[in-house]
N, C-alpha and C positions, 0 to 999 in steps of 0.2 A: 194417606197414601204413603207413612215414611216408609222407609226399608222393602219398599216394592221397586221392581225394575219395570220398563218402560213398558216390555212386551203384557205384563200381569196388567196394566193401569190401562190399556188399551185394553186387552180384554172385557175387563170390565165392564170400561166405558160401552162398547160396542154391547155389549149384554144388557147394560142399563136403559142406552136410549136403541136399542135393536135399531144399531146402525148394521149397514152390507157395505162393504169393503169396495170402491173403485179403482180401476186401473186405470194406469195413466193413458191418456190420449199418445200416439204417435208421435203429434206438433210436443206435448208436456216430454217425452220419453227423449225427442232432437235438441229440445231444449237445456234438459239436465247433462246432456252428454255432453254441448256444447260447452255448459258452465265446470263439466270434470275437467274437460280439455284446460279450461281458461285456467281451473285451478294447478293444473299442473305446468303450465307453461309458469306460470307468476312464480311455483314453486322453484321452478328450473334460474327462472330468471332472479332471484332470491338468494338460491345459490352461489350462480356465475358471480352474482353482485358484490356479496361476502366475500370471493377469491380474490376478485379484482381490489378490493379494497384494501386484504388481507397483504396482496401485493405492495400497495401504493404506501400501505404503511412500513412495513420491511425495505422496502427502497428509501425513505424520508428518514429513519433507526439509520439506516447505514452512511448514509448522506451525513447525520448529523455525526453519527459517532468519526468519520472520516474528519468534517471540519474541527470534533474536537479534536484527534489528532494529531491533525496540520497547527492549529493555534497552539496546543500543549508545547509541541516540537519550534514552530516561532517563537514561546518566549522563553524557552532552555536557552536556544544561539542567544536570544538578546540578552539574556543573565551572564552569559560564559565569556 
């Protein structure tokens, strides 16, 4: 089956063992919809997560490069 794409390999299949195709129940159909939802909030929430972080590190970078700074500038006076 190399260099065949998924729809050929189904056909096939379905030729070989003369399977008929079902559609989803209703409950299967609320189901999958529920779990797009889930996937898109987790997606969202992935995001937000990366910002915040994206943040928290940008703030910690500035914080530090300020204390090097301050200490650079403390031991110039203590030298002079």
């Amino acid at each position: 089956m190399k260099h065949r794409r998924e729809p050929e390999i189904l056909a096939l299949l379905m030729e070989t063992t003369k399977a008929t195709p079902v559609e989803a129940t209703a409950e299967e159909q609320a189901e999958l919809q529920e779990l797009e939802e889930q996937r898109q909030q987790s997606d969202r929430d992935s995001k937000r997560s990366a910002e915040v972080n994206a943040k928290r590190k940008r703030e910690a970078e500035v914080l530090a490069q300020a204390r090097g700074d301050v200490a650079q500038a403390q031991t110039q006076t203590q030298t002079e």
